[in-house]
Structures are given as structure tokens and as C-alpha cells.
C-alpha positions in Angstrom: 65.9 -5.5 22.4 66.6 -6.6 19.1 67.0 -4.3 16.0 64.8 -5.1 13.2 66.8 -5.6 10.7 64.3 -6.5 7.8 63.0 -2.6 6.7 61.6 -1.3 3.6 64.1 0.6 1.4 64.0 2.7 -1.1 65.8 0.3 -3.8 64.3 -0.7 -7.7 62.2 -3.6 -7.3 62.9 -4.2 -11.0 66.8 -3.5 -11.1 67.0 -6.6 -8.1 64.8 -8.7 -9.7 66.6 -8.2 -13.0 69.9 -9.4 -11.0 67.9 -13.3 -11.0 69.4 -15.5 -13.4 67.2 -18.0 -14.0 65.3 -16.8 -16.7 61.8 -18.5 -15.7 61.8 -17.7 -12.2 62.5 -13.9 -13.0 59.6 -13.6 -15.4 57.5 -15.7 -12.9 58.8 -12.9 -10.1 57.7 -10.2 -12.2 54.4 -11.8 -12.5 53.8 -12.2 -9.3 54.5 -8.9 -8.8 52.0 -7.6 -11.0 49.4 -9.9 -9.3 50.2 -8.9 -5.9 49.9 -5.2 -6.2 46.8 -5.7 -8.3 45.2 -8.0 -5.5 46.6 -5.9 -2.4 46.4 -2.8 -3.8 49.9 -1.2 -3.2 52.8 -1.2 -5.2 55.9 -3.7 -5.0 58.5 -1.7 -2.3 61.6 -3.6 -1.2 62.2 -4.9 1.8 66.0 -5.2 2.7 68.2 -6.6 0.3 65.6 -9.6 -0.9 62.2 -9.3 -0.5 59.5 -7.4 -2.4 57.1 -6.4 -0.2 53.1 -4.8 -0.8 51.9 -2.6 2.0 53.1 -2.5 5.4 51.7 -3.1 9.0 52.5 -2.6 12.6 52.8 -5.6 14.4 53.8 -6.0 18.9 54.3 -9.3 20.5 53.4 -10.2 23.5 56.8 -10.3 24.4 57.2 -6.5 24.0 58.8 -7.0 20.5 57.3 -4.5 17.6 58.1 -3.4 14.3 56.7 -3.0 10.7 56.8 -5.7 7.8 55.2 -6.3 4.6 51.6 -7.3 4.1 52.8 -10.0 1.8 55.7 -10.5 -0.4 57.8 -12.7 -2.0 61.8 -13.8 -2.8 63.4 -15.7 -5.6 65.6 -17.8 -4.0 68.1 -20.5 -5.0 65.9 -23.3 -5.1 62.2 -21.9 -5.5 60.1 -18.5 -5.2 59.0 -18.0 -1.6 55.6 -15.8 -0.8 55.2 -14.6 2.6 51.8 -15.1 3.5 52.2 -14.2 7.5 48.3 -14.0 7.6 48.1 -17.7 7.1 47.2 -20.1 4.2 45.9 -23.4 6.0 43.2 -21.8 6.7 41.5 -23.3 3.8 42.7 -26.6 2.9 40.5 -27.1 0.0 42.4 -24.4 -1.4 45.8 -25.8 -1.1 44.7 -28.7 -3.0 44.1 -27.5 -5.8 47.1 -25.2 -5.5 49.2 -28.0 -7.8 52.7 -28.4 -6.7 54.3 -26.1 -3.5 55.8 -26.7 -0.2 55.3 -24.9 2.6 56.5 -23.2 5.9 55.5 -21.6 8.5 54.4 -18.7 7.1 55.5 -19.3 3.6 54.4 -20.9 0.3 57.1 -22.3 -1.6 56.8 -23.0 -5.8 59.2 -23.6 -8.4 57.3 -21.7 -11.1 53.8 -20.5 -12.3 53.5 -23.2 -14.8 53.1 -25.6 -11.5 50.2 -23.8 -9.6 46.5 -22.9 -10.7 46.7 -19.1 -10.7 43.1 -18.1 -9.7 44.1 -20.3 -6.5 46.8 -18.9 -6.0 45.5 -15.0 -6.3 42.8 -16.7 -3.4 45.4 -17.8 -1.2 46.7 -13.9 -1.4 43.8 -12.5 -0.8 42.9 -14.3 1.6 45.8 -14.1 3.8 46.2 -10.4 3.5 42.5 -10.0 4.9 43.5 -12.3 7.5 46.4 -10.4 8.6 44.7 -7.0 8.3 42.0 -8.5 10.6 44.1 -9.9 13.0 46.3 -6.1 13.1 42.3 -4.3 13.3 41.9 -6.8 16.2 44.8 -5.9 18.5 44.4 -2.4 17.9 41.2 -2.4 19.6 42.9 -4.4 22.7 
């Protein structure tokens, strides 16, 4: 079986997010993570070499495949900041549109900054996936 290779670590949060360039996107990052440890509740933790992470889980497939990951987090990237919403966003739609202007994936949210997205929406859209997720792990468990 695979090794996960994604784990938290023990590295600054601010010293990588200091190491983004783009001037905007690293004050948007550290925004961000300000408003995800105040709407999850746990403090930004890295996860490998790129993502900040809040919280962690336990998740098994049904294929046998386990491991831990984040709650939610989020990445600058190259081209755009990337949030990791594994519990889902679709599941309101009304939301998303009046988001303002992302892209998304299967399990992320894509924006180029702050200044593009309604904020209260977006602290919605994080809260509600986390609960989501957490339900889904609370689920399983009782399997």
C-alpha cells in the first residue's frame, strides 16, 4: 500500500508563507489564515512542504486505504490560492453564487485574491464544509 506522503510537520506556517512573492496573495494567505483558525477552531499546522492545514482527521476508504489530513486548508500557488474544502462546497449552490469570482475542483475552491470574493460567503462555505466533513468522519465511525 501506498505511503502517505502529505503529513503534518512541524515547520512555521509564517516563515513559508513569507517565502510567497506576490505581495497580495501573501497578505490574502495570511488572512485566510486568521479566518480559518478563527472559524475551525485550531491553529494553522503545516502540511508537507505546501499546505497550511487546521485540525486533522482520520479518514479509511473502502479500498483499505487510511491516513490523516487536514480539516481544511489552503496553498498559494502560481496561479491562484487553493482551499481544500474535502467536505464539499456544492452543497449549497446559492452560496457559490454569491461567492464572486473562483473556480473550482474536485474538492477545492480556487480564487485569485480576497478582493474578488464576498467574505462572509466565503467564511460560510468553511464552515460549512468542515461540519460536513466532521459528520461524514462521526458517521463511519459508528459503522
Amino acid at each position: 500500500m501506498a505511503t502517505q506522503k502529505t503529513l503534518e510537520t512541524n515547520n512555521s506556517v509564517a516563515e513559508f508563507l513569507n517565502t510567497v512573492s506576490d505581495v497580495q496573495k501573501r497578505e490574502d494567505c495570511f488572512a485566510l489564515v486568521e479566518l480559518f483558525t478563527k472559524i475551525i477552531g485550531y491553529e494553522a499546522k503545516m502540511w508537507g512542504t505546501s499546505i497550511v492545514g487546521f485540525g486533522s482527521y482520520h479518514y479509511r476508504y473502502d479500498s483499505g486505504h487510511e491516513g490523516d489530513s487536514c480539516i481544511v486548508g489552503l496553498s498559494p500557488r502560481k496561479q491562484n490560492i487553493t482551499m481544500y474544502l474535502m467536505g464539499g462546497f456544492h452543497t449549497n449552490p446559492q452560496l457559490l453564487q454569491q461567492l464572486g469570482k473562483y473556480k473550482t475542483g474536485k474538492g477545492c475552491l480556487y480564487i485569485n485574491s480576497l478582493d474578488t470574493v464576498d467574505i462572509n460567503v466565503l467564511e460560510q462555505i468553511i464552515r460549512d464544509s468542515a461540519r460536513i466533513l466532521l459528520e461524514r468522519v462521526e458517521q463511519q465511525k459508528a459503522k
